[in-house]
C-alpha positions as a Markdown table, in Angstrom:
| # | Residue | x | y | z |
|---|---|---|---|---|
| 1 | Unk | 47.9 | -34.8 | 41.3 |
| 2 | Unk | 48.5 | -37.3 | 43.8 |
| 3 | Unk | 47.9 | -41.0 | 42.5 |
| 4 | Unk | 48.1 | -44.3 | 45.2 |
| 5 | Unk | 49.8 | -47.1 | 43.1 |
| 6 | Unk | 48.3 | -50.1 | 44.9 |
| 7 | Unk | 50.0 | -53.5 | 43.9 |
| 8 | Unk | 49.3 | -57.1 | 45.6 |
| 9 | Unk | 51.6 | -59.9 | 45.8 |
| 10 | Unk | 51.4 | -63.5 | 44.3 |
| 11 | Unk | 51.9 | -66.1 | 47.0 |
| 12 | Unk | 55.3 | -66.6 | 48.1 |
| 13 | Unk | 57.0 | -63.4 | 46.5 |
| 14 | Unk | 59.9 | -62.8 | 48.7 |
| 15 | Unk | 62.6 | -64.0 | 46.6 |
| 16 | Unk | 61.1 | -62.4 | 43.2 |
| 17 | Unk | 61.2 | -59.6 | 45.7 |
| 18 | Unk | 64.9 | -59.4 | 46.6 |
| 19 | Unk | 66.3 | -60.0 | 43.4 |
| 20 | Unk | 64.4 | -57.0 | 42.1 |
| 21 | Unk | 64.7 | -54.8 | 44.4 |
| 22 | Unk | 67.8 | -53.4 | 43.9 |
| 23 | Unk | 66.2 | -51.6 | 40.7 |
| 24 | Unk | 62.9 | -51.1 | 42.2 |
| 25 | Unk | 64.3 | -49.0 | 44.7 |
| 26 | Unk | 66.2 | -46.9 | 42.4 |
| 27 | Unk | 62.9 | -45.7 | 41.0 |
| 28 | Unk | 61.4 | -44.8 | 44.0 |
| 29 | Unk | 64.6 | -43.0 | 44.2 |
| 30 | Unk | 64.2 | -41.5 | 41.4 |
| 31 | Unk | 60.7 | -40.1 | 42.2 |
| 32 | Unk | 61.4 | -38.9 | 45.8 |
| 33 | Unk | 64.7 | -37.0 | 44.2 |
| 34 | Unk | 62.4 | -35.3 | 41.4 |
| 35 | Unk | 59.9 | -34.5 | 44.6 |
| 36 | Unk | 56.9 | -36.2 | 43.6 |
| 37 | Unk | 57.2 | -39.3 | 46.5 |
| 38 | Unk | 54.6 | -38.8 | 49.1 |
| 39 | Unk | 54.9 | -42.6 | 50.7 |
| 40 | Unk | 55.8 | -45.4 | 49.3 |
| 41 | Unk | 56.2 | -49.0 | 51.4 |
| 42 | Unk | 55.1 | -52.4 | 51.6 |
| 43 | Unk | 52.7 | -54.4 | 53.6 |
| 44 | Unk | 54.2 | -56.9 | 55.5 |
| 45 | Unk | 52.1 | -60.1 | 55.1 |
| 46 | Unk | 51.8 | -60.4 | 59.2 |
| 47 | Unk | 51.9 | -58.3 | 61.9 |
| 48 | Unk | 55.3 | -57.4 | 62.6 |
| 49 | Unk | 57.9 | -54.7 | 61.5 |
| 50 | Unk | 60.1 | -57.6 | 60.1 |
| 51 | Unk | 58.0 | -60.5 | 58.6 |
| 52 | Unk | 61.0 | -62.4 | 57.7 |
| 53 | Unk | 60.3 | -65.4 | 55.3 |
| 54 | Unk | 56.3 | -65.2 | 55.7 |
| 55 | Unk | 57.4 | -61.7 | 53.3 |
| 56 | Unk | 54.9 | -59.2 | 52.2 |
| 57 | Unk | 51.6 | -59.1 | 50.9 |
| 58 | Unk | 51.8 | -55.6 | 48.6 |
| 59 | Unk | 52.6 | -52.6 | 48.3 |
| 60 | Unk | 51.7 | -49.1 | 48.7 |
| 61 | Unk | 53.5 | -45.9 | 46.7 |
| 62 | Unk | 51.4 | -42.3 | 46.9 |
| 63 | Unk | 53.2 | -40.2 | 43.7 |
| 64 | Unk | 52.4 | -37.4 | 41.8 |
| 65 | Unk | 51.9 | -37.7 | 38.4 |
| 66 | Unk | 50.7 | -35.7 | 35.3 |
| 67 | Unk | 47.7 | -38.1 | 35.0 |
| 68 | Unk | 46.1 | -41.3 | 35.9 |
| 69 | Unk | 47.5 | -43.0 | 32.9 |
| 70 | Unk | 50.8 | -41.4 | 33.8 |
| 71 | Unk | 50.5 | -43.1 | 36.9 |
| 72 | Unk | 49.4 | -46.4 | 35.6 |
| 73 | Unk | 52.3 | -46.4 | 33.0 |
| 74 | Unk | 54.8 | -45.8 | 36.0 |
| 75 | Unk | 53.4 | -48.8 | 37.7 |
| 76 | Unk | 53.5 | -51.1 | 34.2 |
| 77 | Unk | 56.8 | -50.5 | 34.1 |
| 78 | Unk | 57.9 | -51.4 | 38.1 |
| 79 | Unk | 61.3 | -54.3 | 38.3 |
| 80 | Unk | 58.8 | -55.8 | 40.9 |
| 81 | Unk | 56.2 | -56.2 | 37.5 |
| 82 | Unk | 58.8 | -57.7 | 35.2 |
| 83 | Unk | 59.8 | -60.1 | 38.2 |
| 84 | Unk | 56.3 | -61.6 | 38.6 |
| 85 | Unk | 56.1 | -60.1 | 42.0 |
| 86 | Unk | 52.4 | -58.5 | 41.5 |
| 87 | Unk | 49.5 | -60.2 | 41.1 |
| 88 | Unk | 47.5 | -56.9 | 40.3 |
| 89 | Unk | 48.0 | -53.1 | 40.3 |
| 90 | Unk | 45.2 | -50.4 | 41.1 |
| 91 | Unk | 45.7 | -47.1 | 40.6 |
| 92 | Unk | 43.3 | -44.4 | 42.0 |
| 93 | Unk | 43.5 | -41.0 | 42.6 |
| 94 | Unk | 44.7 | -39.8 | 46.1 |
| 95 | Unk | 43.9 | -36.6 | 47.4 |
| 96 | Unk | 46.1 | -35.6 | 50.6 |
| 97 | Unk | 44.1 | -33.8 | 53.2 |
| 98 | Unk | 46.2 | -34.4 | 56.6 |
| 99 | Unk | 48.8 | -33.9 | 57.7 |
């Protein structure tokens, strides 16, 4: 099943950001190269394809995993965790109907 791995920022996260995102990619890498990566992005904190230093609020990453546990074990373990990036994670189920 699908599962959206929804993750929200702590105030002024871009450098935590870059200097773990080498390894954070890698993961999401790893995921889209095993064929369980449906999207996975981040939410720029304003309106605008590049924020530049006003960074990014969150993130989003739709995967598929085993379980919801699965899911949320993947997410405890994110670079961008370990970095003090996230404020707080949700996971919930995600069921893809279009397109």
């Amino acid at each position: 099943m699908y599962y959206a791995i929804i993750s929200e920022d702590v105030p002024n996260s871009l450098a935590l950001r870059k200097q773990a995102r080498p390894e954070h990619l890698a993961r999401l890498e790893a995921l889209k190269d095993e064929g369980r990566l449906l999207i996975a992005g981040p939410h720029p904190a304003i309106d605008a394809e590049d924020p530049g230093e006003a960074g990014f609020s969150g993130s989003l990453v739709v995967a598929e995993f085993p379980s919801a546990e699965d899911a949320q074990a993947w997410a405890n373990a994110d670079p961008y965790m370990d970095a003090g990036v996230y404020a707080k994670v949700t996971v919930k189920p995600f069921k893809k109907v279009l397109p």
